[in-house]
C-alpha positions in Angstrom: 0.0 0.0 0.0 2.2 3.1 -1.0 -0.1 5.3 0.3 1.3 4.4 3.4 4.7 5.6 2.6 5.0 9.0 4.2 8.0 9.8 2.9 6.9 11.4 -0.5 3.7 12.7 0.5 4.7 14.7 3.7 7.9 16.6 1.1 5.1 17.2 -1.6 3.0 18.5 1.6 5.8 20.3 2.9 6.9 21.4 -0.7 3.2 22.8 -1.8 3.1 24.6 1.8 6.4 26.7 1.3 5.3 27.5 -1.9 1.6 28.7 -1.1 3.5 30.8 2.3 6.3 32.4 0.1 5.3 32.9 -3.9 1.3 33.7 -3.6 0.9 36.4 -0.4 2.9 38.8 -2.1 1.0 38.2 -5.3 -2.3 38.5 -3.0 -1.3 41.5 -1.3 -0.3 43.2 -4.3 -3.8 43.6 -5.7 -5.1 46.6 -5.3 -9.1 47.5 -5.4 -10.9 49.6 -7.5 -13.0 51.5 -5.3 -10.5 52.1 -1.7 -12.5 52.7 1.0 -12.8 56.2 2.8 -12.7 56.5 6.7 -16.4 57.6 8.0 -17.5 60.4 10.1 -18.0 59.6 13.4 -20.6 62.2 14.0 -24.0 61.4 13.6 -26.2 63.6 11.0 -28.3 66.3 13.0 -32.0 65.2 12.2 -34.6 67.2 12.2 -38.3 66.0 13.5 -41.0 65.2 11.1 -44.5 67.2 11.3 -47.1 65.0 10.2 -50.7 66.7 9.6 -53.1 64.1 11.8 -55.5 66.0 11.8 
């Protein structure tokens, strides 16, 4: 049964890992959006009161 045999799997494992950690993040994180995002106001909007004619 060579799926047993851990010696080739766990250096592809160990292989595919170092490559995922050290070729794609920089790739990843080099991407840059579209549409960056702009820090809110932490005010709230003054809001003025609604007058409803019930009558």
């Amino acid at each position: 049964m060579p799926q047993l045999n851990p010696a080739p799997w766990f250096a592809i494992l160990v292989f595919s890992w170092l490559v995922f950690l050290t070729i794609l993040p920089p790739k990843i994180m080099a991407h840059s959006y579209p549409n960056e995002p702009t820090p809110q106001s932490t005010e709230k909007p003054k809001t003025e009161p609604w007058t409803w004619p019930w009558h």
